[in-house]
Backbone atoms as SQL, in Angstrom:
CREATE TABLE atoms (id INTEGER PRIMARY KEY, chain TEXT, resi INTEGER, resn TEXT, atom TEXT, x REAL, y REAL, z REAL);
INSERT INTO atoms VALUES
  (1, 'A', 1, 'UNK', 'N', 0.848, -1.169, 0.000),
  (2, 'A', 1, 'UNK', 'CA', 0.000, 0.000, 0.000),
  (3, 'A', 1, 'UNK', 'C', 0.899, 1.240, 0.000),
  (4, 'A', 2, 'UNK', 'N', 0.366, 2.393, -0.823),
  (5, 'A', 2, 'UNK', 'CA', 1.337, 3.702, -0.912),
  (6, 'A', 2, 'UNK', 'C', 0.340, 4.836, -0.013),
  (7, 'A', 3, 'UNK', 'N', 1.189, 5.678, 0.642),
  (8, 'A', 3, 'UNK', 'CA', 0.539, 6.868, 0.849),
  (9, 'A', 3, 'UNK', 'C', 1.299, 8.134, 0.140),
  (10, 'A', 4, 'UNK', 'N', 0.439, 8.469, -0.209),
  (11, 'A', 4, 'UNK', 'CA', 1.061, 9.977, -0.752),
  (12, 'A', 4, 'UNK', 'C', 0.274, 10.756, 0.093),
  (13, 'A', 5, 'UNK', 'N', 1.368, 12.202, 0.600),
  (14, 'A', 5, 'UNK', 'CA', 1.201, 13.019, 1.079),
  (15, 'A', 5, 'UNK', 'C', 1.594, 14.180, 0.686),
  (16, 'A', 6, 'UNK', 'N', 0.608, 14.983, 0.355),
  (17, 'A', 6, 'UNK', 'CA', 0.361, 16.383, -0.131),
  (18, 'A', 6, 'UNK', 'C', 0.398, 17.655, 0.680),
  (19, 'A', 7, 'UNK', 'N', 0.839, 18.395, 0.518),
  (20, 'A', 7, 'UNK', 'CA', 1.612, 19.451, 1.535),
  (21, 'A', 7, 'UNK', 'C', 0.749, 20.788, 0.718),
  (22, 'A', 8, 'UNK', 'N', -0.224, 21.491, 1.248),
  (23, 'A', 8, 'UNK', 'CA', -1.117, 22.032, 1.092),
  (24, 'A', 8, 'UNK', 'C', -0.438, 23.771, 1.557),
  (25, 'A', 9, 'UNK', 'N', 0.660, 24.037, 2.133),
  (26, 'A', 9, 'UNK', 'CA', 1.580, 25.113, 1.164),
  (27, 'A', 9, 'UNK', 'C', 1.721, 25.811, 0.297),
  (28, 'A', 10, 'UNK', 'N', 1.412, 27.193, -0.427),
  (29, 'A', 10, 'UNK', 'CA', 1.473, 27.693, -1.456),
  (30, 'A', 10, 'UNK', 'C', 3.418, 27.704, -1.535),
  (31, 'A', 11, 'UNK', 'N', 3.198, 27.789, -2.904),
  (32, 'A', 11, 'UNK', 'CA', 4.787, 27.616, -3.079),
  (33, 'A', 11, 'UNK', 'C', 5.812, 28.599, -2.827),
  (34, 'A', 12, 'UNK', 'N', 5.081, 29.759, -2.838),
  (35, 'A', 12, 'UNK', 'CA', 5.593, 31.061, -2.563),
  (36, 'A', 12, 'UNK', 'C', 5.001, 31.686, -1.246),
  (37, 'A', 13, 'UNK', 'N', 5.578, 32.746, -0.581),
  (38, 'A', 13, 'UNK', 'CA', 5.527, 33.112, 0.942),
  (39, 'A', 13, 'UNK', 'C', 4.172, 34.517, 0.117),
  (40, 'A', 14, 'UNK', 'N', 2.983, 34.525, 0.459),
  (41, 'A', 14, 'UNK', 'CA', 2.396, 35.686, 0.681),
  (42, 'A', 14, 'UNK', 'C', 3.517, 37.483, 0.217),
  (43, 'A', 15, 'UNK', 'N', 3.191, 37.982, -0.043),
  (44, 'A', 15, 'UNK', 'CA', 3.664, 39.354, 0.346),
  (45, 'A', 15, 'UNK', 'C', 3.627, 40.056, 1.576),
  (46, 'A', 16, 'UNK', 'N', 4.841, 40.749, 1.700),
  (47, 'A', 16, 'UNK', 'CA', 4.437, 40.956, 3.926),
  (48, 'A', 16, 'UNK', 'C', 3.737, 42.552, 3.201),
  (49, 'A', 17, 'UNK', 'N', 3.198, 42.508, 4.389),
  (50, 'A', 17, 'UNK', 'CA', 2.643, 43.952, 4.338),
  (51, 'A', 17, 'UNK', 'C', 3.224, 44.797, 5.481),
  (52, 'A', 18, 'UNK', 'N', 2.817, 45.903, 5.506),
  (53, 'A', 18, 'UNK', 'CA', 2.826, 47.224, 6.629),
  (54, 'A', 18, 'UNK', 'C', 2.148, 47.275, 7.204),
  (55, 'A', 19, 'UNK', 'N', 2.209, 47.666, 8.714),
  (56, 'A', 19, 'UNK', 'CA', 1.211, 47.922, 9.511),
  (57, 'A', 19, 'UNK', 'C', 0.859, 49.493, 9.310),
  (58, 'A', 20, 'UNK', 'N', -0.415, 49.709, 9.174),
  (59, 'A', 20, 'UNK', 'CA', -0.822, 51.264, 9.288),
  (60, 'A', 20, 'UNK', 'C', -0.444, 51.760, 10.273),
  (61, 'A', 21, 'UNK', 'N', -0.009, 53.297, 10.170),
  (62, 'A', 21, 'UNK', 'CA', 0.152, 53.935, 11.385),
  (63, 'A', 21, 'UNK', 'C', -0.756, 54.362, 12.456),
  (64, 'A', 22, 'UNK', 'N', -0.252, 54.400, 13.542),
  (65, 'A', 22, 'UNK', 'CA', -1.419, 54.860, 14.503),
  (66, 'A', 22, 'UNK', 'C', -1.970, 56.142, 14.628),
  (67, 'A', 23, 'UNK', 'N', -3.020, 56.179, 14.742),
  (68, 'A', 23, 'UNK', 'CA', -3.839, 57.327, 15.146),
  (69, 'A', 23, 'UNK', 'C', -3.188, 58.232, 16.067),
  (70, 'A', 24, 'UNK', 'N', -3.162, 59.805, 16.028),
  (71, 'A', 24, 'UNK', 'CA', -2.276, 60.215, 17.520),
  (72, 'A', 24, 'UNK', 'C', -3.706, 60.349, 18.257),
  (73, 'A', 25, 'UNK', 'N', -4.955, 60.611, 17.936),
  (74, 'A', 25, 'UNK', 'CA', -6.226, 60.658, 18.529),
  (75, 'A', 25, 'UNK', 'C', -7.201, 60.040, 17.637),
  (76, 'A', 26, 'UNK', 'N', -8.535, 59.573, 18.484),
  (77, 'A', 26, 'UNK', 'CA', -9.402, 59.380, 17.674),
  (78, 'A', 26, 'UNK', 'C', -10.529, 60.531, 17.493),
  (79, 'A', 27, 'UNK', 'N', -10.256, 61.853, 18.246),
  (80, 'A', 27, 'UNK', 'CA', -11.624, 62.468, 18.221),
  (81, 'A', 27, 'UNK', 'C', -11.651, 62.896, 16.466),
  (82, 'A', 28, 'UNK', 'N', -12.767, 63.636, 16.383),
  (83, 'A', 28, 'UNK', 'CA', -13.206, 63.639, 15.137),
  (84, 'A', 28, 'UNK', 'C', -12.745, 62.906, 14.240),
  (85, 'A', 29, 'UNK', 'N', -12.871, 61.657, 14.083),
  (86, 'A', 29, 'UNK', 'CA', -12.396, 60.680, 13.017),
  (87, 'A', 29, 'UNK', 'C', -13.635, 59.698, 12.924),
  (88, 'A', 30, 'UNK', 'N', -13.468, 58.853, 12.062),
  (89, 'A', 30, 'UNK', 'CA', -14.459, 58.205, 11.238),
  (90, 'A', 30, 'UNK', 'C', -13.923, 56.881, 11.556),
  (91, 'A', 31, 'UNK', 'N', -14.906, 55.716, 12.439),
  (92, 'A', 31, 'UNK', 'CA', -14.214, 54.687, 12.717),
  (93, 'A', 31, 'UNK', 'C', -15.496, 53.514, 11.830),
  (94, 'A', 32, 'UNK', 'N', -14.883, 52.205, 11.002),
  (95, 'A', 32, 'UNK', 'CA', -15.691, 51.590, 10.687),
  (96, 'A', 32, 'UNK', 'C', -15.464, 50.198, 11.436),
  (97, 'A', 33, 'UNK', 'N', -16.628, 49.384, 11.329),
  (98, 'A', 33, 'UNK', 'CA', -17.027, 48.671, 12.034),
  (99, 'A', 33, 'UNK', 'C', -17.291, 47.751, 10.729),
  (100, 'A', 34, 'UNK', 'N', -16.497, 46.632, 10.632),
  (101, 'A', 34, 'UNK', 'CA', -17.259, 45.161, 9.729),
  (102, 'A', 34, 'UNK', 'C', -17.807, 44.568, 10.555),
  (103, 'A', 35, 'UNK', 'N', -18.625, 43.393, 10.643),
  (104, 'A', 35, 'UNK', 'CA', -19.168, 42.618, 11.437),
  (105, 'A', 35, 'UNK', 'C', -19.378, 41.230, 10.423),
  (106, 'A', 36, 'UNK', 'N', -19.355, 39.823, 10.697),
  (107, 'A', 36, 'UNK', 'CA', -19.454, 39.263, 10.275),
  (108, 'A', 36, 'UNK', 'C', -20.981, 38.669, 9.901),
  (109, 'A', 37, 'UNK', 'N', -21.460, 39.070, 10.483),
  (110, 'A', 37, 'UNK', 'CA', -22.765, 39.410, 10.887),
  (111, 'A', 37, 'UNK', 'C', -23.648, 38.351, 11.699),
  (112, 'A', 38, 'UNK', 'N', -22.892, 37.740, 12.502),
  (113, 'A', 38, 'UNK', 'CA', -23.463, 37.022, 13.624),
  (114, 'A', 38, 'UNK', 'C', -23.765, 37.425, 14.882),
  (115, 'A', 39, 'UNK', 'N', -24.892, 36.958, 15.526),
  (116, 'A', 39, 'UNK', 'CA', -25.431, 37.807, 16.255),
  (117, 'A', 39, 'UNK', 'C', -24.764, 38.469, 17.747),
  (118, 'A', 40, 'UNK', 'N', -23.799, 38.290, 18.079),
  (119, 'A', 40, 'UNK', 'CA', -22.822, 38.215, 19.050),
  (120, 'A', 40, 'UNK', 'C', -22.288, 39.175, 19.184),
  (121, 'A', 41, 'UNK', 'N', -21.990, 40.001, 17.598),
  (122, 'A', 41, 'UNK', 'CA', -21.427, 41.076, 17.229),
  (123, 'A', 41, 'UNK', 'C', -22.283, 42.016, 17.612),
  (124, 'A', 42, 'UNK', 'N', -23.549, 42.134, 17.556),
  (125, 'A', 42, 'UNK', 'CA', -24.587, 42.947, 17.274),
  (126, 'A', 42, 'UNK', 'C', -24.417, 44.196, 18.761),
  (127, 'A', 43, 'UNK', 'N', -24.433, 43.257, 19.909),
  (128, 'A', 43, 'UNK', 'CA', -24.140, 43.963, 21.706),
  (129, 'A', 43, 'UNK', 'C', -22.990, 45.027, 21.705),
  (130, 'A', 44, 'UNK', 'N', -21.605, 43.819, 21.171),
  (131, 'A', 44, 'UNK', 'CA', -20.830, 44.438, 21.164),
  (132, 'A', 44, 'UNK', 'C', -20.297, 45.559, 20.260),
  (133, 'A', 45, 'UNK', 'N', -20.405, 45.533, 20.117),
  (134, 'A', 45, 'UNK', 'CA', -20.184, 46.997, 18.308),
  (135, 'A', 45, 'UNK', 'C', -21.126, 47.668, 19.290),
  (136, 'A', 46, 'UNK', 'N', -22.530, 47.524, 19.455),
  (137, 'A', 46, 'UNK', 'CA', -23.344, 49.028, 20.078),
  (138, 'A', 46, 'UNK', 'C', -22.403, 49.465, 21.427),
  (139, 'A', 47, 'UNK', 'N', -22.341, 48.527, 21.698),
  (140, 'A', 47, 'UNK', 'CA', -21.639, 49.485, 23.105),
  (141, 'A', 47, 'UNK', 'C', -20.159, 49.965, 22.695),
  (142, 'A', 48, 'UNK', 'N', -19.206, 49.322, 21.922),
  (143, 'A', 48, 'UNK', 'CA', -17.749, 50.027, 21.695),
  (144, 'A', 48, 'UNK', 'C', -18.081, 51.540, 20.816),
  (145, 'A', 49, 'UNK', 'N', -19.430, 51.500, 20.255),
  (146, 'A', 49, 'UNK', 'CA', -19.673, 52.467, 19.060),
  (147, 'A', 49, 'UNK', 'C', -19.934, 53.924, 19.851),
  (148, 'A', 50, 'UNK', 'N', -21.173, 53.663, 21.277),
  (149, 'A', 50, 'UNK', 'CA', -21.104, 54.117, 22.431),
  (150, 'A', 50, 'UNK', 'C', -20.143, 54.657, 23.170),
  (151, 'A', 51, 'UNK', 'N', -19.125, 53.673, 23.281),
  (152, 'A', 51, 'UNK', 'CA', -17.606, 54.294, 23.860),
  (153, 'A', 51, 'UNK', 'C', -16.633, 55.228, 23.210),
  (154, 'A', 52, 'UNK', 'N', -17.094, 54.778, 21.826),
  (155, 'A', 52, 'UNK', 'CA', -15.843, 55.607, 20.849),
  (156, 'A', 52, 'UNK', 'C', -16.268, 57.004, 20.866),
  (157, 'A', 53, 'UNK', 'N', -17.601, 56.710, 21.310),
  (158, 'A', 53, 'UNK', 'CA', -18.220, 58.746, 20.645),
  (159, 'A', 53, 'UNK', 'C', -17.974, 59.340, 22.097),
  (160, 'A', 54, 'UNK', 'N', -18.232, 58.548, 23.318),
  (161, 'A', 54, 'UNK', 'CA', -18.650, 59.399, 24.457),
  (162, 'A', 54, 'UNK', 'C', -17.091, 59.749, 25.031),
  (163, 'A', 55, 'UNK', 'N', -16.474, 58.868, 24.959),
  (164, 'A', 55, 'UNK', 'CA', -15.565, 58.595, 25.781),
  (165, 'A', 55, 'UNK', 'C', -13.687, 59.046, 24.664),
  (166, 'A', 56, 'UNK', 'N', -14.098, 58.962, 23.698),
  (167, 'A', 56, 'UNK', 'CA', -12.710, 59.585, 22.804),
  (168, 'A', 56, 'UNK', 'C', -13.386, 60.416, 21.262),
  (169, 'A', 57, 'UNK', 'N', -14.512, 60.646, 21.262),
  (170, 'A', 57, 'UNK', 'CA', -14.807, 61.813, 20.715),
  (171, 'A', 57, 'UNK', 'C', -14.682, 62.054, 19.322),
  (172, 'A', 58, 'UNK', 'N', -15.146, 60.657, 19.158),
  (173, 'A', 58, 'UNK', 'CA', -14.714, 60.043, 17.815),
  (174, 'A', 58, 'UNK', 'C', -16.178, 60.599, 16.755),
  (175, 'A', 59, 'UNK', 'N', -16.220, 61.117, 15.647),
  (176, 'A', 59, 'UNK', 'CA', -17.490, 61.598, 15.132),
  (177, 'A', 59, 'UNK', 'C', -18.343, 60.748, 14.461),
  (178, 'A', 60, 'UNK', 'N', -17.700, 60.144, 14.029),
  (179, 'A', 60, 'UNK', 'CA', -18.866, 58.815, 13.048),
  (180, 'A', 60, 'UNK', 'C', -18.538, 57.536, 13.248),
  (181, 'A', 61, 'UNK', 'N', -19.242, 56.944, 13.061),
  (182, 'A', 61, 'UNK', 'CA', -19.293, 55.906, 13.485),
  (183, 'A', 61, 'UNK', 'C', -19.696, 54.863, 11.966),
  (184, 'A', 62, 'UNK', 'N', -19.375, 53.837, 11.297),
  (185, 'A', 62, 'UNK', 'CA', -19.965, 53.233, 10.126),
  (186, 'A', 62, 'UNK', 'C', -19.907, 52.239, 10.147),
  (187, 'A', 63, 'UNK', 'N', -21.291, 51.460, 9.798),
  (188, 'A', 63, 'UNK', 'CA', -21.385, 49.793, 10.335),
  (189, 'A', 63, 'UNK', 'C', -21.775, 49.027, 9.310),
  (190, 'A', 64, 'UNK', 'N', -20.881, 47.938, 8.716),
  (191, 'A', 64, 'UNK', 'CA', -21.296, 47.143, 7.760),
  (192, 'A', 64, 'UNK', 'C', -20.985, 45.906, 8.061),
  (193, 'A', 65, 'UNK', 'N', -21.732, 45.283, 7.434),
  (194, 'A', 65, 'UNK', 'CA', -22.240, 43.525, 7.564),
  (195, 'A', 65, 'UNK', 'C', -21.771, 43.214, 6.616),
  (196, 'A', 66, 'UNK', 'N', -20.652, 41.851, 6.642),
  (197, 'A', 66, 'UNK', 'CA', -20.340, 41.185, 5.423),
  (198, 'A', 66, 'UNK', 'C', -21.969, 40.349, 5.005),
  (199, 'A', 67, 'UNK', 'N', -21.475, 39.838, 3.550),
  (200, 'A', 67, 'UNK', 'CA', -23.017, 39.221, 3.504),
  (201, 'A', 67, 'UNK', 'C', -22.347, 37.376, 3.549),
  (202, 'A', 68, 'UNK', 'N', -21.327, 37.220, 3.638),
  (203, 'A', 68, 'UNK', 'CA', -21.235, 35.929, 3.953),
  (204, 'A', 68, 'UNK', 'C', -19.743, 35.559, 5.233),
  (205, 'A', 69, 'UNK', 'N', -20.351, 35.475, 6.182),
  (206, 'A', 69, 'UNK', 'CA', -19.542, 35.270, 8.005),
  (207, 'A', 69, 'UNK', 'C', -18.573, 34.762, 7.381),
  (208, 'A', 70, 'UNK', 'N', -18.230, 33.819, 6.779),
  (209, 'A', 70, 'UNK', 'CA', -16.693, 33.087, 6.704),
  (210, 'A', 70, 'UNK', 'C', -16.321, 33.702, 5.827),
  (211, 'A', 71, 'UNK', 'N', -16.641, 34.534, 4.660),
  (212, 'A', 71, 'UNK', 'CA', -15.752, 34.941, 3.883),
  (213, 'A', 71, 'UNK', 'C', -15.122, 36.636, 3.710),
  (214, 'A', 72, 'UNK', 'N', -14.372, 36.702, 2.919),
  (215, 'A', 72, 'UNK', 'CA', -13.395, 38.155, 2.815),
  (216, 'A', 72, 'UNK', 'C', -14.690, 39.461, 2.802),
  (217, 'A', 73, 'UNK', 'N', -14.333, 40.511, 3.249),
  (218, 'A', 73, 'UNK', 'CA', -15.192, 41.575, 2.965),
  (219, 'A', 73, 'UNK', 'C', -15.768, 41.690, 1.689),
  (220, 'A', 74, 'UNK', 'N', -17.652, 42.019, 1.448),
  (221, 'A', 74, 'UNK', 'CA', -17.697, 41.779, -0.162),
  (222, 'A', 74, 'UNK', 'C', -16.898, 43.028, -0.578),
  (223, 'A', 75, 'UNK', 'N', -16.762, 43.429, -1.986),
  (224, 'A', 75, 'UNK', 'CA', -16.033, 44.270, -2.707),
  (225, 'A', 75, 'UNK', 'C', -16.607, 45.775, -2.333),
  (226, 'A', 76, 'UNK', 'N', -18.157, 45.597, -2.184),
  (227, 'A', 76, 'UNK', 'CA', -18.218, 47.377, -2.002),
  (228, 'A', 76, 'UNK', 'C', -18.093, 47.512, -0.157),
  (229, 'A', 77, 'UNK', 'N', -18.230, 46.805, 0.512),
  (230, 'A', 77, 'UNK', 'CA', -17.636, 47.193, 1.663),
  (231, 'A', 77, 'UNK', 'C', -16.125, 48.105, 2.031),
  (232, 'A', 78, 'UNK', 'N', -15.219, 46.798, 1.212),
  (233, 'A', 78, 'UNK', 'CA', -13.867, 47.106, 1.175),
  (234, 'A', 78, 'UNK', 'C', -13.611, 48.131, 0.607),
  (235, 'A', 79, 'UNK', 'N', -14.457, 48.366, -0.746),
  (236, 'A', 79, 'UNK', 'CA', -14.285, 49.749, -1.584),
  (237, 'A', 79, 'UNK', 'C', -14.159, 51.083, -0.333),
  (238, 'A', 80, 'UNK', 'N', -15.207, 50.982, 0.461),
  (239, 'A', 80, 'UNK', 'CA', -15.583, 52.087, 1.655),
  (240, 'A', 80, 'UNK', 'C', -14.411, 52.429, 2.670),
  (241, 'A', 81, 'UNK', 'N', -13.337, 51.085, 2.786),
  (242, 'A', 81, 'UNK', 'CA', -12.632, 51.444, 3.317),
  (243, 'A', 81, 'UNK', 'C', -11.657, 52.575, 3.775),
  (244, 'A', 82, 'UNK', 'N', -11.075, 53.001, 2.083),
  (245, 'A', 82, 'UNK', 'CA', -10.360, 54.238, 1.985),
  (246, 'A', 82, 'UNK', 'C', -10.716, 55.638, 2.987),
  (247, 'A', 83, 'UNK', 'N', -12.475, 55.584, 2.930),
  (248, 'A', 83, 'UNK', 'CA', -13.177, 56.786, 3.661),
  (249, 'A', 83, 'UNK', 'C', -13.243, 56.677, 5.176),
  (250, 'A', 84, 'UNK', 'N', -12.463, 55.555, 5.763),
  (251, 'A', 84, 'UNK', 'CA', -12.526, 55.496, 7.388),
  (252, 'A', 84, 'UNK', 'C', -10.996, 55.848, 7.269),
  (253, 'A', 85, 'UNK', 'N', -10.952, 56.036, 9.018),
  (254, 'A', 85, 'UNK', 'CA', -9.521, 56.625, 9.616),
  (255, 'A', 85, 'UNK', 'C', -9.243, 55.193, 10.215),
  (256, 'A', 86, 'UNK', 'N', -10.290, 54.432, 10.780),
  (257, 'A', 86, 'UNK', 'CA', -9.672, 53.367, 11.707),
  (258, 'A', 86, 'UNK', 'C', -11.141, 52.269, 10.866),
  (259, 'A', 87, 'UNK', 'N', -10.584, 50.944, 11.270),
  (260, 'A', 87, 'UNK', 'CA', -11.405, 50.223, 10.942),
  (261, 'A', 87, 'UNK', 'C', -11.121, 48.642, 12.097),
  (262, 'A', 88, 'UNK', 'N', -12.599, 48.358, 12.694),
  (263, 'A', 88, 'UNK', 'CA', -12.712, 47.351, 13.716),
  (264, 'A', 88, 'UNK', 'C', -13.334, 46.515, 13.385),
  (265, 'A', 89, 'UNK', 'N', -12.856, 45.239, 12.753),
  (266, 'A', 89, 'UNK', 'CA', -13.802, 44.032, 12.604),
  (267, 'A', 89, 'UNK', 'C', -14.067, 43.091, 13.556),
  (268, 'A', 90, 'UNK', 'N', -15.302, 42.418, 13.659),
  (269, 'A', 90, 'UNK', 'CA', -15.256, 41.424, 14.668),
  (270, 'A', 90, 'UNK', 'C', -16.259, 40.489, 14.330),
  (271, 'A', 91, 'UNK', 'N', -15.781, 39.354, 15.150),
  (272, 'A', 91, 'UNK', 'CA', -16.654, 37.993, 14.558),
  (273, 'A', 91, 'UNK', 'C', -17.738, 37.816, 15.959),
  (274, 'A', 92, 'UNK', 'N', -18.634, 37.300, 16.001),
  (275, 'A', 92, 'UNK', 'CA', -19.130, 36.692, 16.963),
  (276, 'A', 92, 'UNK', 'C', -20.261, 35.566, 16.874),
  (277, 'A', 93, 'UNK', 'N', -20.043, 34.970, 17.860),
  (278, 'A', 93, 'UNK', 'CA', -20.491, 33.463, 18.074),
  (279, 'A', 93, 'UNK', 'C', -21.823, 33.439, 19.327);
């Protein structure tokens, strides 16, 4: 009997990226919110969205729902990106 074993590895390493720079404040800035859109998310996002305005003075707030939980942001979400200063995704279970 043979086993073959397949090594599921792309052959090449990803591209590294950069980390964005940090914010020196968040007040008046534009923070977005992905959500995967499970319901778990729903508590939390209202209350951090709550915190960001009261508590660091942050002006907008923008909330979008992927339309499928396991997968990449759809395209016009991501498109929106450019127009936030900060962006917070989160999954919940």
């Amino acid at each position: 009997m043979t086993f073959r074993v397949l090594d599921p590895t792309p052959e090449k390493a990803p591209p590294v990226g950069q980390l964005a720079p940090r914010l020196a404040t968040l007040e008046g800035k534009t923070i977005g919110f992905i959500s995967n859109g499970k319901v778990g998310t729903k508590g939390f996002f209202a209350h951090l969205d709550r915190m960001l305005r009261e508590d660091y003075g942050v002006a907008r707030v923008v909330s979008r729902t992927k339309s499928n939980y396991s997968a990449p942001a759809d395209a016009h979400i991501a498109a929106e990106i450019k127009n936030w200063d900060a962006v917070i995704s989160g999954i919940g279970d």
